[in-house]
VMD Tcl script that draws the C-alpha trace (Angstrom):
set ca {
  {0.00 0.00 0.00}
  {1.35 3.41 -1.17}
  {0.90 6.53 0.78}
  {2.13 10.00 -0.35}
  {2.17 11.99 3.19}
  {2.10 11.44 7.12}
  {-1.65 11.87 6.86}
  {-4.02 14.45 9.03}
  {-2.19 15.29 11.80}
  {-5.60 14.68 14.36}
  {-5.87 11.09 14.90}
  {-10.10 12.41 15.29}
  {-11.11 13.43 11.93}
  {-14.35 15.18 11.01}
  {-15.76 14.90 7.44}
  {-17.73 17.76 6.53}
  {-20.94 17.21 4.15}
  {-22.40 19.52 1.95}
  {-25.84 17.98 0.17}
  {-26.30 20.91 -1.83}
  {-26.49 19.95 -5.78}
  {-26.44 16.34 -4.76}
  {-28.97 14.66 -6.95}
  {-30.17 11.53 -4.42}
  {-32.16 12.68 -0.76}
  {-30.08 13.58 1.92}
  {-30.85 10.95 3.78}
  {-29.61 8.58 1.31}
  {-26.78 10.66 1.02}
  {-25.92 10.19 4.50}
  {-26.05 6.88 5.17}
  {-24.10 5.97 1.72}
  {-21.20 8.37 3.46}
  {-21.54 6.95 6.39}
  {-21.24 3.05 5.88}
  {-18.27 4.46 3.55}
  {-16.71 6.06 6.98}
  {-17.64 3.19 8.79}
  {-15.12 1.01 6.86}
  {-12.47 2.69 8.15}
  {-13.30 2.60 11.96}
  {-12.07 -0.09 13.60}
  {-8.70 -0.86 12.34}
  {-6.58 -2.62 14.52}
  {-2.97 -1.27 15.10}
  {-4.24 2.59 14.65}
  {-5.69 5.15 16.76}
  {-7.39 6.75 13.68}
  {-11.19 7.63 14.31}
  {-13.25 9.43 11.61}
  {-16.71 10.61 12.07}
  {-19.02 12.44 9.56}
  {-20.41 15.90 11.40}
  {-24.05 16.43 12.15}
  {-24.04 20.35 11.31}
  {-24.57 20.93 7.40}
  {-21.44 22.59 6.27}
  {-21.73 26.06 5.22}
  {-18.68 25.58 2.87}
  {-19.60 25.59 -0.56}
  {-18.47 24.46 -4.09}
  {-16.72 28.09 -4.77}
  {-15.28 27.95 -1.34}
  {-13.64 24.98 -2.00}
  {-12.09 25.71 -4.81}
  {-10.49 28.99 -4.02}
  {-9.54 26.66 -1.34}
  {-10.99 29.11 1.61}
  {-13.47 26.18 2.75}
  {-12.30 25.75 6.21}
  {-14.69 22.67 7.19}
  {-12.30 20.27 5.80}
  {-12.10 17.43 5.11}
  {-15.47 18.38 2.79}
  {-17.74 16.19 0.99}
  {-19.43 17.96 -1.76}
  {-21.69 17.77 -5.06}
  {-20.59 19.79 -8.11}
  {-22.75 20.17 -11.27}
  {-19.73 21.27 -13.38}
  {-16.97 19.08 -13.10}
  {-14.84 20.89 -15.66}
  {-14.43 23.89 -13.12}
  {-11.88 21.11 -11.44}
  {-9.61 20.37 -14.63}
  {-10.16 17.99 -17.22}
  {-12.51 15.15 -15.09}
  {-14.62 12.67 -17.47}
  {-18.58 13.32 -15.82}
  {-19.36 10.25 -17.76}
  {-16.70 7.96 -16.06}
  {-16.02 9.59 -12.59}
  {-18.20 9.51 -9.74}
  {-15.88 11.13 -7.43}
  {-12.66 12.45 -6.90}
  {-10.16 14.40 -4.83}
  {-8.94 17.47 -6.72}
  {-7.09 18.70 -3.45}
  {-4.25 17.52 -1.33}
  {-2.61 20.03 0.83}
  {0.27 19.61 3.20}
  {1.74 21.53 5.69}
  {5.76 21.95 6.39}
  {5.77 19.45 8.18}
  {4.25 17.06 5.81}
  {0.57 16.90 6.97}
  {-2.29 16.95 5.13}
  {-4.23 20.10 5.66}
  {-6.80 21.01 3.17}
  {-8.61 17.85 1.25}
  {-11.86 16.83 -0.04}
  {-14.24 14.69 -2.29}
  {-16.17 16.10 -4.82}
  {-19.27 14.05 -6.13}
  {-20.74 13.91 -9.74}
  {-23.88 15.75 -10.09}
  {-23.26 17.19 -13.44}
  {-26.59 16.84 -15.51}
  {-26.63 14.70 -17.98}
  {-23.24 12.77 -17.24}
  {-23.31 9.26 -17.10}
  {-21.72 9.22 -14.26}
  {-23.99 11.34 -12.12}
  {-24.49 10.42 -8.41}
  {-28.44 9.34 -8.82}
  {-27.06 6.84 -11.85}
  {-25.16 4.48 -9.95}
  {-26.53 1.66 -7.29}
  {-25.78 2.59 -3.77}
  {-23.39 0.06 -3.12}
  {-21.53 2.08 -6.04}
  {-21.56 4.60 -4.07}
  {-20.29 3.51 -0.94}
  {-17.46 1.58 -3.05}
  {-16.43 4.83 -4.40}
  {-16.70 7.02 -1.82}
  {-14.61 4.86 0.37}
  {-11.93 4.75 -1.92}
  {-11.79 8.40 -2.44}
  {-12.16 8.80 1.28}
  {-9.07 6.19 1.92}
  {-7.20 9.04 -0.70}
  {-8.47 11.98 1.43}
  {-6.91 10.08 4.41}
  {-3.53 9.97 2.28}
  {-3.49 6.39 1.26}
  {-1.88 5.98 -2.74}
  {-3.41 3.36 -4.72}
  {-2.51 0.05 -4.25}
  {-1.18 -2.81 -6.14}
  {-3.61 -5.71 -4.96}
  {-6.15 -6.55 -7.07}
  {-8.64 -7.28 -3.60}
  {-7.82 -4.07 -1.64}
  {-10.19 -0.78 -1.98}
  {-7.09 1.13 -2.54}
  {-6.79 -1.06 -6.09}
  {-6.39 1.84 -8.82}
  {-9.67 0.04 -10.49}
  {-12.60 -0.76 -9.23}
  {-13.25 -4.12 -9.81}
  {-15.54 -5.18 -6.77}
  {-18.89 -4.50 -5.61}
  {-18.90 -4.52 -2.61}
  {-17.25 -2.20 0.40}
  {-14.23 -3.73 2.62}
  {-11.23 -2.83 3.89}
  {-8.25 -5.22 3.13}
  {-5.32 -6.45 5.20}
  {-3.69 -3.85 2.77}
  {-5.84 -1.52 3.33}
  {-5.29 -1.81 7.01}
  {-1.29 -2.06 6.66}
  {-1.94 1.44 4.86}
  {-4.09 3.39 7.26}
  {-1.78 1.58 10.23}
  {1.87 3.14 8.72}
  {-0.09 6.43 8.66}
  {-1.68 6.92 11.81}
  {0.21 4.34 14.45}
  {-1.63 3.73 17.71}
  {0.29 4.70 20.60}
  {0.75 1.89 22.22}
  {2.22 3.31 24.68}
  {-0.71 5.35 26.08}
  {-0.71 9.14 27.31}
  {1.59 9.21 30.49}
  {4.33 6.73 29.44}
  {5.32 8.16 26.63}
  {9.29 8.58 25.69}
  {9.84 11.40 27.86}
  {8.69 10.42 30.91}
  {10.86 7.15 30.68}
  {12.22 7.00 34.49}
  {15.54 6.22 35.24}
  {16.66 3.13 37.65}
  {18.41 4.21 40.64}
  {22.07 2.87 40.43}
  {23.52 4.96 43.52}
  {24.18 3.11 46.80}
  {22.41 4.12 49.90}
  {24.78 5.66 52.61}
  {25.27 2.60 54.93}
  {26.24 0.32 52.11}
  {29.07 2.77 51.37}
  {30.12 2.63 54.86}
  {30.27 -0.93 54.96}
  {32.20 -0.88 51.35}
  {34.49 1.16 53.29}
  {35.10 -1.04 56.25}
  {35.88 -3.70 53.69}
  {38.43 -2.06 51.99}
  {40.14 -1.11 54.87}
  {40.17 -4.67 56.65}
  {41.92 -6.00 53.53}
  {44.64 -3.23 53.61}
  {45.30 -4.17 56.58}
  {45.56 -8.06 56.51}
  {47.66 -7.19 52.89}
  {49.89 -4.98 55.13}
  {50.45 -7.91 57.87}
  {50.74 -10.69 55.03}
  {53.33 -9.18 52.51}
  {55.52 -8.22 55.76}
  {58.89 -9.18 54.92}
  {61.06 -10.58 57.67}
  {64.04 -8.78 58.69}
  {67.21 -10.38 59.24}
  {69.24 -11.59 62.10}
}
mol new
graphics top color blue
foreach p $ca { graphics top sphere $p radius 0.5 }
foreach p [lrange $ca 0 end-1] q [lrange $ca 1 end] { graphics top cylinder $p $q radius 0.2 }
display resetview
């Protein structure tokens, strides 16, 4: 499994969701987002949580693109795909046209953009809902900062070839590398690492003292040499 980043730098990650544009109900739209999400809990071996907000974002399509949007990561319908590059609305459900980092190598500013373009093949309302969800966890396991992967069985697979959602061993090794659980927990981390008292107490230095001394003595009374008559 490829990666391209160290991933969000919150190990709790909120997806934003704007339904404007988006051409199946809201509630639909929801719970296709959310069993996508869902995928993705539960991982062993990470500390990575991600949870889909309840408040509507007010972050829009034009927001996003002049890349002002701060409710990110953002989930959003667009009915002109063409105002993100060159993106086939007859072939692509959804896609990520953003992947920020910081300095330090953290993703920042990301989101999935759905197909609601009229007419388009492709539109969200077109495909079956598990589609959906197959889609929009990929694209989501993207947003997270997973590459595409080279096993034919893992979501991450560069195409589609299943239908129906789950998240590989690979998958797992992916989202693992990325966000590590600390396994060490809060207070034990490396710098409170205690060190193990080496020092002697005070009476076992006396005592080491008395020793030393009895055996200069008995060397002194020993290694006497005799003087002659």
């Amino acid at each position: 499994m490829g990666s391209n980043t160290f991933g969000w730098k919150q190990k709790r990650l909120t997806f934003y969701v704007n339904p404007t544009h988006c051409t199946i109900p809201e509630s639909e739209l929801y719970q296709r987002i959310d069993n996508a999400i869902q995928a993705w809990n539960g991982i062993p071996d990470t500390d990575l949580e991600i949870v889909r907000s309840t408040t509507v974002a007010t972050d829009g399509d034009s927001e996003f693109r002049a890349k002002t949007a701060t409710q990110v990561p953002l989930i959003l319908c667009s009915q002109q795909l063409s105002d993100y590059g060159s993106v086939d609305a007859n072939a692509i459900l959804g896609f990520v046209p953003y992947f920020d980092e910081n300095a330090e190598g953290y993703v920042y500013y990301s989101g999935l953009v759905l197909n609601a373009q009229p007419g388009a093949l492709a539109e969200l309302s077109q495909l079956a809902p598990g589609e959906v969800e197959l889609i929009v966890g990929h694209e989501i396991g993207h947003v997270l900062g997973l590459g595409h992967s080279g096993d034919p069985d893992s979501l991450m697979y560069f195409k589609l070839n299943k239908n129906f959602l789950l998240v590989t061993q690979d998958d797992q090794d992916g989202i693992s590398q990325l966000y590590p659980r600390n396994v060490l927990g809060g207070a034990l981390g490396c710098a409170s690492v205690h060190r193990t008292e080496t020092r002697l107490p005070v009476s076992g230095l006396l005592a080491v003292l008395v020793l030393l001394i009895v055996l200069f003595l008995m060397g002194r009374f020993s290694f006497k040499t005799e003087q002659p008559l």
